[in-house]
Backbone as CSV, one residue per row, in Angstrom:
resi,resn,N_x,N_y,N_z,CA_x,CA_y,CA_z,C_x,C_y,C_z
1,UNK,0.837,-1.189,0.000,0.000,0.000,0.000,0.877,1.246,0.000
2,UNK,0.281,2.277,-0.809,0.941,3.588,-0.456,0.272,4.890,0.061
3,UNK,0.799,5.489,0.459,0.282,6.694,1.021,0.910,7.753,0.810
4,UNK,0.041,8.787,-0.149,0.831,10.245,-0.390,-0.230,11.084,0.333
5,UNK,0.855,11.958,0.504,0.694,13.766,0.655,1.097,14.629,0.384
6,UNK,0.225,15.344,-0.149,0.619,16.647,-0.932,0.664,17.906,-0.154
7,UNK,1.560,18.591,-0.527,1.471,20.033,-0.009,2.237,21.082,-1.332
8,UNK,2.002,21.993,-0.503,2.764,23.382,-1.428,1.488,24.162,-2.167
9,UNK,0.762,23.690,-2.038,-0.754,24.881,-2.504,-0.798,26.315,-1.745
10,UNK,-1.230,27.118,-2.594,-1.608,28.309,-1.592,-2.011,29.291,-2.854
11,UNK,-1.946,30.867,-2.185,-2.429,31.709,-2.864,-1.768,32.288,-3.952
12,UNK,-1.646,32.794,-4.506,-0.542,33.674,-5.564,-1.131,34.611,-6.766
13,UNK,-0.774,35.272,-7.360,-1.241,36.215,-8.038,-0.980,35.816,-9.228
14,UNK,-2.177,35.405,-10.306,-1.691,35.612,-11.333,-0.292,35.924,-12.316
15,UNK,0.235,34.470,-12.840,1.788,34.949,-13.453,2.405,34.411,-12.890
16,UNK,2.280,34.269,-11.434,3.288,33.496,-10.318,3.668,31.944,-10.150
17,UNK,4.045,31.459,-9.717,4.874,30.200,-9.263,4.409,29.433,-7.891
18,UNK,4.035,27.933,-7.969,3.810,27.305,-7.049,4.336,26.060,-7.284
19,UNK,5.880,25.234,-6.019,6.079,24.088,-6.419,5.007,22.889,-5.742
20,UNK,4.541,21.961,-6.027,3.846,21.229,-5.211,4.334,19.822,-5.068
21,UNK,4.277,19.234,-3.765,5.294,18.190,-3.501,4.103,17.063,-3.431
22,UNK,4.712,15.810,-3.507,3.731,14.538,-3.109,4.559,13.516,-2.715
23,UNK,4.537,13.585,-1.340,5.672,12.537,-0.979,4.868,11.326,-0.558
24,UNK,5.156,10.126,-0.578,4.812,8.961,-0.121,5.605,8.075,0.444
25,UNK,4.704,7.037,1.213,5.237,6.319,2.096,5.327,5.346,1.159
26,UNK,6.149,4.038,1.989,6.239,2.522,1.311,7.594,2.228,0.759
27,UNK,7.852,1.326,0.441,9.405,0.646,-0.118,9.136,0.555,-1.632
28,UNK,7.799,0.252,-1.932,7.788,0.063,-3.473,7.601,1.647,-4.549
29,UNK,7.794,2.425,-3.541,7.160,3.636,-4.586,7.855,3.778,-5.992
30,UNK,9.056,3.549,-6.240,9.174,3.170,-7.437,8.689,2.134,-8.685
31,UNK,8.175,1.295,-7.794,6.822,0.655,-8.883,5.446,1.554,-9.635
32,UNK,5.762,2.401,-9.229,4.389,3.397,-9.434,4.292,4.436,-10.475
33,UNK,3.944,4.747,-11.553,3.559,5.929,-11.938,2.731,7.205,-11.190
34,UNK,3.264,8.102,-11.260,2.540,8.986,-10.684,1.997,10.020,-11.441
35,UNK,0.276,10.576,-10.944,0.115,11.558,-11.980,-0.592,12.442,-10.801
36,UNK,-0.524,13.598,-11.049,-1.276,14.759,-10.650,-2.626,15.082,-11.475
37,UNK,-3.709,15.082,-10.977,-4.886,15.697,-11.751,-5.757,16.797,-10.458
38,UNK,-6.383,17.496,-11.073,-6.900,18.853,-10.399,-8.621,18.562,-10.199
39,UNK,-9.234,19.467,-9.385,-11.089,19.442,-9.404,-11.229,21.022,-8.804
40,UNK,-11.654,21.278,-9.973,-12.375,22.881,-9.687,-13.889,22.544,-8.589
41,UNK,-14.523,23.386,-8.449,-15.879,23.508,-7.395,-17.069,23.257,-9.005
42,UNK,-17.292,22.233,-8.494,-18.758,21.548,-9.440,-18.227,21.326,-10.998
43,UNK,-16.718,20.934,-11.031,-16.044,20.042,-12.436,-15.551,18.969,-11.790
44,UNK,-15.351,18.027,-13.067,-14.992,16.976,-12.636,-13.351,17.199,-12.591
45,UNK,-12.921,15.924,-11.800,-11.540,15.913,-11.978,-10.501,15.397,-13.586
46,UNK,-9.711,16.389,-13.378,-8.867,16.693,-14.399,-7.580,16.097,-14.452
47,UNK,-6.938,15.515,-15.499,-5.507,15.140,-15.504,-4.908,16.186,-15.498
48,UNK,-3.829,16.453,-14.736,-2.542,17.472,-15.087,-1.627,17.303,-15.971
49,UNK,-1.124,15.983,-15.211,0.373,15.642,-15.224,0.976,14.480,-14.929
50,UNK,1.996,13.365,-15.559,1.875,12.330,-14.963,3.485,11.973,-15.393
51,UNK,3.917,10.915,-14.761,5.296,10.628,-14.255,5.576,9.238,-14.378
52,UNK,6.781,8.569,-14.879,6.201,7.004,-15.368,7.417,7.016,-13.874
53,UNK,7.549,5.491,-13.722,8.354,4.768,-12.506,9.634,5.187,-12.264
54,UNK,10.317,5.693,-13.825,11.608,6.131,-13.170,11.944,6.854,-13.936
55,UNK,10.837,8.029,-13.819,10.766,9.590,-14.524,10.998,9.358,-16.267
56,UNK,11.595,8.561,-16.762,11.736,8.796,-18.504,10.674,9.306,-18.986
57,UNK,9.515,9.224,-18.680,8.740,9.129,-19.992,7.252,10.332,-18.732
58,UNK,6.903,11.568,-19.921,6.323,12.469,-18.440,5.162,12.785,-19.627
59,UNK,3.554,13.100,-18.780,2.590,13.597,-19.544,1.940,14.192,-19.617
60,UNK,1.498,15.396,-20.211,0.960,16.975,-19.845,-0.647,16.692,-20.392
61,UNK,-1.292,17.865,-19.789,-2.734,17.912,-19.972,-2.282,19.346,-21.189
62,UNK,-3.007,19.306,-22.602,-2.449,20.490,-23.468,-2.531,21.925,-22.605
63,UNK,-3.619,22.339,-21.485,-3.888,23.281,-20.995,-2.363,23.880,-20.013
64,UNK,-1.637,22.959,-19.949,-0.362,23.150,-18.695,1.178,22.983,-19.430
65,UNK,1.009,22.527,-20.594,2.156,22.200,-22.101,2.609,23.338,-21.490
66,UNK,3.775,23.691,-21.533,5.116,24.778,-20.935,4.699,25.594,-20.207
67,UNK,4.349,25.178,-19.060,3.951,25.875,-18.190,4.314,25.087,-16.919
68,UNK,3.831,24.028,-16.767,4.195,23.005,-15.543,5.192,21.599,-16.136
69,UNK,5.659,21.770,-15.184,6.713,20.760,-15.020,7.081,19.705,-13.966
70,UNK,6.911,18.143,-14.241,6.437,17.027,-13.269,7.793,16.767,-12.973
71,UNK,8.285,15.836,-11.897,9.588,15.476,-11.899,9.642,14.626,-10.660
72,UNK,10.509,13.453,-10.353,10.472,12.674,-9.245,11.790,12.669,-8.608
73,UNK,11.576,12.342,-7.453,13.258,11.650,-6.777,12.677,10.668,-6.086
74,UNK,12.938,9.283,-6.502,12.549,8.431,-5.754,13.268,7.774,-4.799
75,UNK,14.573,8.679,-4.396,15.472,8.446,-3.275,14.539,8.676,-2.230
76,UNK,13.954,10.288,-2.524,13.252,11.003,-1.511,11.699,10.564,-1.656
77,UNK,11.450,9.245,-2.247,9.889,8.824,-2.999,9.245,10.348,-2.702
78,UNK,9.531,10.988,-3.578,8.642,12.297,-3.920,8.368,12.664,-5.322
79,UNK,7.934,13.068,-5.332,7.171,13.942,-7.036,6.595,15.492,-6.922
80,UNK,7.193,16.154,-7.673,7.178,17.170,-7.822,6.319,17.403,-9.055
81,UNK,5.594,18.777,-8.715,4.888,19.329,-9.355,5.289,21.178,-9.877
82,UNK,6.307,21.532,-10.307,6.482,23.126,-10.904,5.429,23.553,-11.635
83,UNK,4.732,24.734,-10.831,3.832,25.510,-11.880,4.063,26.621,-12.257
84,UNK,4.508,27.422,-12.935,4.600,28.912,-13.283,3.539,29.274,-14.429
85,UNK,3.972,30.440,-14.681,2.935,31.439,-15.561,1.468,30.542,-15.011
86,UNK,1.197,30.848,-13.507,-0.050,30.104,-13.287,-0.960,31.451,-13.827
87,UNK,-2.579,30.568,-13.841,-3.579,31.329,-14.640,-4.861,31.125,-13.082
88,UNK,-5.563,32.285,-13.356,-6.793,31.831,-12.189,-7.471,30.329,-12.916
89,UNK,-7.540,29.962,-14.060,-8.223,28.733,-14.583,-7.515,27.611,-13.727
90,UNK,-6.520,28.143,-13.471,-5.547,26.537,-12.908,-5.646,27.129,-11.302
91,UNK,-6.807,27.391,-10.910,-7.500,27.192,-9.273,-8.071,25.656,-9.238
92,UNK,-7.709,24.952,-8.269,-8.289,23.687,-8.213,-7.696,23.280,-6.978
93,UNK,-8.129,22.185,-6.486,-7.889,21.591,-5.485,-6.776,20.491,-6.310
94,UNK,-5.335,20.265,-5.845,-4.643,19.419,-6.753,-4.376,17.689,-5.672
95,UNK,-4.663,16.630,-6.753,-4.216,15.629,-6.052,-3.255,15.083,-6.504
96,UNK,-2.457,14.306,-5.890,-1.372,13.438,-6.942,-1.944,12.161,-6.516
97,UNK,-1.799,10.946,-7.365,-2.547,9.754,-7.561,-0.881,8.975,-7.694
98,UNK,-1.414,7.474,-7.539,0.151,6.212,-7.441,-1.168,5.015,-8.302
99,UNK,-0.297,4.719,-9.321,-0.942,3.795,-10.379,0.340,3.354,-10.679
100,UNK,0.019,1.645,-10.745,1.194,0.178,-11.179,0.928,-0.038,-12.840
101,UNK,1.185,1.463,-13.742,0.525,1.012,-14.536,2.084,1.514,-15.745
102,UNK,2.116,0.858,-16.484,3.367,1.141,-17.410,3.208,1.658,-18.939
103,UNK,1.985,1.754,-19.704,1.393,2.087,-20.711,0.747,3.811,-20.162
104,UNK,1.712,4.641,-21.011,1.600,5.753,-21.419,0.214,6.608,-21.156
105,UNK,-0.618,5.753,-22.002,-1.906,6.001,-22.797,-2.587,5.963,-21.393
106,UNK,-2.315,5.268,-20.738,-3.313,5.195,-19.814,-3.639,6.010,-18.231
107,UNK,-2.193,7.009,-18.679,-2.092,8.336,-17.605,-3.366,9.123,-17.319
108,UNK,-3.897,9.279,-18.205,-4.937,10.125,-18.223,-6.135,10.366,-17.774
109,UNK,-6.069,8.764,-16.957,-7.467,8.581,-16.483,-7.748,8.231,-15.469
110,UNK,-8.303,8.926,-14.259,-8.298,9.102,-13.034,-8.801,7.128,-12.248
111,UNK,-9.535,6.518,-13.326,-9.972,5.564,-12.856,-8.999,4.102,-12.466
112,UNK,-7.900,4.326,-13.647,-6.463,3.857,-13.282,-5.482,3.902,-12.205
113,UNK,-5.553,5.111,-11.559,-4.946,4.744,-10.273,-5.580,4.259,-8.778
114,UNK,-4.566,3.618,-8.060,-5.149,2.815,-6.873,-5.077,3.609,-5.688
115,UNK,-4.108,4.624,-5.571,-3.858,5.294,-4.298,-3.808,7.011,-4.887
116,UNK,-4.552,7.738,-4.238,-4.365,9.246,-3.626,-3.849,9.632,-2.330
117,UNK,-3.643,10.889,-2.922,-3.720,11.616,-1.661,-4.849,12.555,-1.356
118,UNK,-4.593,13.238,-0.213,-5.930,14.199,0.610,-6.349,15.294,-0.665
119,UNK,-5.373,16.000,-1.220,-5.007,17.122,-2.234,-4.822,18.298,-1.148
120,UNK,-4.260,19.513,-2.085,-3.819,20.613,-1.542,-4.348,21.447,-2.889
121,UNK,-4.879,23.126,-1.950,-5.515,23.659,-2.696,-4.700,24.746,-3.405
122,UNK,-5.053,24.659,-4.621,-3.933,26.023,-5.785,-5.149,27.076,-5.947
123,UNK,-4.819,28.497,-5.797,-5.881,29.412,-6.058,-5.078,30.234,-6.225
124,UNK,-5.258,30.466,-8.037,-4.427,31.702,-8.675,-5.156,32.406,-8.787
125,UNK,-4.827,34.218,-8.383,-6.293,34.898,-8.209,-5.622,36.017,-9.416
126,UNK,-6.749,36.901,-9.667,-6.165,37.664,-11.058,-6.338,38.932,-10.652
């Protein structure tokens, strides 16, 4: 079993920068892909961002394409989340998710992973 938590959410102004961390527990966390997806107030949840087992291979939602940047250390079983040029659209509550899953294609979909975390809230205000 794993267990993440996220932090590094908060307020910021339009344009600005938020890193967001997701560290987890367990010995296997390198078995895991990891992805970040977001939930605005009355949308569904959204893919962000996603991270294969030993970072090679990384996957953007088109809305966050050079703008955010995913990245792991699985010394420190953590995953990182860089956001800059944030937008008020990218207000959401963010989770990062742990999926045993090795096919690309299948980042994208919230129903694929087995473990979350609580999330931490991003609110870019304009």
């Amino acid at each position: 079993q794993v267990q993440l938590v996220e932090s590094g959410g908060g307020l910021v102004q339009a344009g600005g920068s938020l890193r967001l961390s997701c560290a987890a527990s367990g010995r296997t966390f390198s078995s895991y892909a990891i992805g970040w997806f977001r939930q605005a107030p009355g949308k569904e949840r959204d893919f962000v961002a996603a991270i294969s087992r030993n970072g090679g291979t990384t996957r953007y939602a088109d809305s966050v394409k050079g703008r955010f940047t995913i990245s792991r250390d699985n010394a420190k079983t953590t995953v990182y989340l860089q956001m800059n040029s944030l937008k008020p659209e990218d207000t959401a509550v963010y989770y990062c998710a742990a999926a045993k899953i090795d096919y690309s294609g299948s980042y994208y979909y919230p129903g694929k992973y087995d473990y979350w975390g609580q999330g931490t809230q991003v609110t870019a205000s304009s």
